[in-house]
N, C-alpha and C positions, 0 to 999 in steps of 0.2 A: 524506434519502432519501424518494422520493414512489414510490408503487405502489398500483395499483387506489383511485386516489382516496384516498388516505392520506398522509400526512406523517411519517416516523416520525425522533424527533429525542431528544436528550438535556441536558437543564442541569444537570454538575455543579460550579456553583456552592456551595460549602460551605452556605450558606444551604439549597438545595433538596435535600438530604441525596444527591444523584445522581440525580436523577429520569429514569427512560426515560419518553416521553411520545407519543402517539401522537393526531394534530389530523386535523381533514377538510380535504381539500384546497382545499375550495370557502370553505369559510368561517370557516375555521380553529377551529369548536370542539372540544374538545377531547375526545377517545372514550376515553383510560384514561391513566392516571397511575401507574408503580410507584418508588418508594425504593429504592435499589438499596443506599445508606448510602456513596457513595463521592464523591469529589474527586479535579481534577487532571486531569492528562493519560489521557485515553482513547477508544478507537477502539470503531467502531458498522459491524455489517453485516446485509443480510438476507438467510439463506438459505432456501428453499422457505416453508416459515409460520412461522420463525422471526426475531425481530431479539434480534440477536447484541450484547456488548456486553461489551468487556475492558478493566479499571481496574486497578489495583496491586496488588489482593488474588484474582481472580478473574474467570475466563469467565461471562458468564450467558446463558443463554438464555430467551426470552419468547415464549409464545405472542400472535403478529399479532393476532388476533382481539380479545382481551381485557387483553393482558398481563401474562398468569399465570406467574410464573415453570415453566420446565419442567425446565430443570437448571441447577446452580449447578459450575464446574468450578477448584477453588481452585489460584490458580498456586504449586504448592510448591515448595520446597528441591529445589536440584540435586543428584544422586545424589553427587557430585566432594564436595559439602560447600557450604553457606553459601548464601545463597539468591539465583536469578539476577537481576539489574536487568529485568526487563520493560519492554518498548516498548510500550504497549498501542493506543498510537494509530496504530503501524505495521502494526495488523489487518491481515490479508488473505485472503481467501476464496473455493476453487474451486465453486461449487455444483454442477460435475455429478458428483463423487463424494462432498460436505457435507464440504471438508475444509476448516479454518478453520488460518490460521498465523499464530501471535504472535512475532515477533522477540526476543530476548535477549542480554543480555551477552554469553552463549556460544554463542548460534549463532540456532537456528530449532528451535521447539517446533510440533505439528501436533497439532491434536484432531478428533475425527470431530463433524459438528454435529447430528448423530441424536441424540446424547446426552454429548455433551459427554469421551468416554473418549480419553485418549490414545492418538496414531498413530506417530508418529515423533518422532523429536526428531536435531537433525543440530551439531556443533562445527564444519562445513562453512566454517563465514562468520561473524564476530564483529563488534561495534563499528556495528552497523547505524544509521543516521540517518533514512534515507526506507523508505518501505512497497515490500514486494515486488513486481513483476508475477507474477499467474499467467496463464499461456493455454495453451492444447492441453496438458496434462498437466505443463506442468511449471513451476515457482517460480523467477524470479529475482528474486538479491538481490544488493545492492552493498554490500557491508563490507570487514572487513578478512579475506585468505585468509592465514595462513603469516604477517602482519605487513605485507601488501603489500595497498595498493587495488588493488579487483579487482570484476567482475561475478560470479556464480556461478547453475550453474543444475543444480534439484533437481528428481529424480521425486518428483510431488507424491502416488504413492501409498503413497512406501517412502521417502523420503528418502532414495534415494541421490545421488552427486555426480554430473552425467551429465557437465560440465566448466566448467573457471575459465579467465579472460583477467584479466591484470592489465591497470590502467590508470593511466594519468599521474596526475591531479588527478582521485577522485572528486569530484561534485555532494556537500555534505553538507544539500542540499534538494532536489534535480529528483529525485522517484520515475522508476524504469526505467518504461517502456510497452514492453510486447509487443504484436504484434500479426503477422499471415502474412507481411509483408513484413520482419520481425527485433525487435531488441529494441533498444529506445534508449536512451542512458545520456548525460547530459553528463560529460564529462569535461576539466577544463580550462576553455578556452575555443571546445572544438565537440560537436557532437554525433556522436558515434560508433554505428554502426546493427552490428548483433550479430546472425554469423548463428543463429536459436537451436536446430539441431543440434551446430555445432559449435563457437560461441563465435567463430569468426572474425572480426573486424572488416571489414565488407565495404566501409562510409563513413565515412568523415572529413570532416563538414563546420564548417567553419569559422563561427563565432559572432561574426567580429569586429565587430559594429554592436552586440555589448553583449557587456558582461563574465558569460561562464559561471559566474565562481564567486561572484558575487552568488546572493542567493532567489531560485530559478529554480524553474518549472513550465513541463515538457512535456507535451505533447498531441498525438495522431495523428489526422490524419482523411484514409482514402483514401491519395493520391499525397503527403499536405500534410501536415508536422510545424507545429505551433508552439511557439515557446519563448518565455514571457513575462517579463521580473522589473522589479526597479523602472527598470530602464533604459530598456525600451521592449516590445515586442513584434515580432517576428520570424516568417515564414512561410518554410518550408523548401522548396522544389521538390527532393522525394526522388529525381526520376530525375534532375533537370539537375543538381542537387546546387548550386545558387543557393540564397539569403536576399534575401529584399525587406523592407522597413522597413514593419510594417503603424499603427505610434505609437510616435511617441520620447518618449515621454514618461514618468511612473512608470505602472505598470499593476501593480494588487494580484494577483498569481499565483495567491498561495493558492489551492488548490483545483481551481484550472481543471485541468479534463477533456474527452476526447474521443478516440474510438474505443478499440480493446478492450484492456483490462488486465489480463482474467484470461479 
């Protein structure tokens, strides 16, 4: 993640005990270094002057500036009993009300990022794989609803259920994209565009120039979906509701981004 000439990244390499680290962007030397003491899978965001950063044991938050820790917010034991499996790399983060959302076994956990105090916590949606979208106020996530793949979407101030659409074949890798024109979700073998008042599926477009349930990464820009994985890459004309072959070839997903997610 890059902001005002910064680089702010993470090595938890068991070697580098979890290090958050923060480089210049021009010349990559390095402006502070904190131990965080973690390993594994973990997810990284930055809200207003903080970079955010949740491992197996705990939320942390850092001050931008220096990286002084500012609060430390320990993911505990489920009230049910037993302690939840945390997703920590399926972070995801509203900045305009500092609401930060960590995925779990049992549903979707929310903390405020002022100071790291729980907000909500939802059993809404379980068995989550890919990172939520947030936009205009509200959370969706793709799990399991009731036992059933499905989309789900949550107010992101109070966690309630606003509504669920089941679906054929979730993605157990294309994260949702939100954005004013719906919410996108692979399902199967197309992409399905979600209206996100009321969950209806408004498009069905079809994916057949590569297999949907391969590693796939979607992305929104404008009029234009893309869906990448090792297949090829694909450009979606969202109003003619056509696919063009942009490379047949493998294209490493991961990661690829573009336009608004939360």
């Amino acid at each position: 993640m890059i902001t005002d000439g910064i680089v702010y990244t993470t090595n938890f390499d068991p070697s580098n005990e979890g290090s958050a680290i923060a480089l210049d962007a021009q010349d990559g030397s390095e402006q502070w270094r904190t131990l965080l003491e973690g390993d594994g899978d973990h997810g990284r965001a930055l809200v207003d002057e903080r970079f955010l950063v949740a491992y197996d044991e705990e939320l942390v938050a850092l001050d931008r500036r220096n990286g002084d820790v500012l609060w430390r917010q320990p993911l505990e034991e489920s009230e049910t009993g037993g302690r939840p499996t945390y997703a920590p790399e399926l972070l995801a983060v509203d900045e305009r009300p500092g609401v930060v959302v960590v995925p779990s076994r049992d549903g979707l956990e929310a903390f405020r990022a002022e100071n790291g105090e729980p907000h909500w916590e939802t059993s809404g949606v379980t068995q989550q794989r890919v990172t939520p979208a947030i936009h205009d106020g509200t959370v969706y996530a793709v799990g399991a609803v009731d036992g059933t793949d499905s989309v789900a979407a949550f107010d992101v101030d109070d966690g309630t259920t606003r509504w669920t659409k089941a679906l054929e074949q979730a993605s157990t890798s294309a994260d949702p994209v939100a954005t004013e024109r719906g919410v996108f979700v692979v399902d199967g073998n197309s992409l399905g565009v979600h209206d996100p008042e009321t969950g209806e599926r408004t498009k069905e477009i079809g994916l057949a120039e590569i297999d949907g349930t391969e590693s796939t990464t979607v992305a929104v820009d404008g009029e234009t979906a893309f869906v990448a994985n090792a297949e090829g890459l694909l450009a979606v004309d969202l109003a003619a509701e056509t696919t063009r072959v942009l490379h047949d070839d493998d294209v490493y997903a991961q990661g690829s981004v573009s336009g608004a997610t939360r």
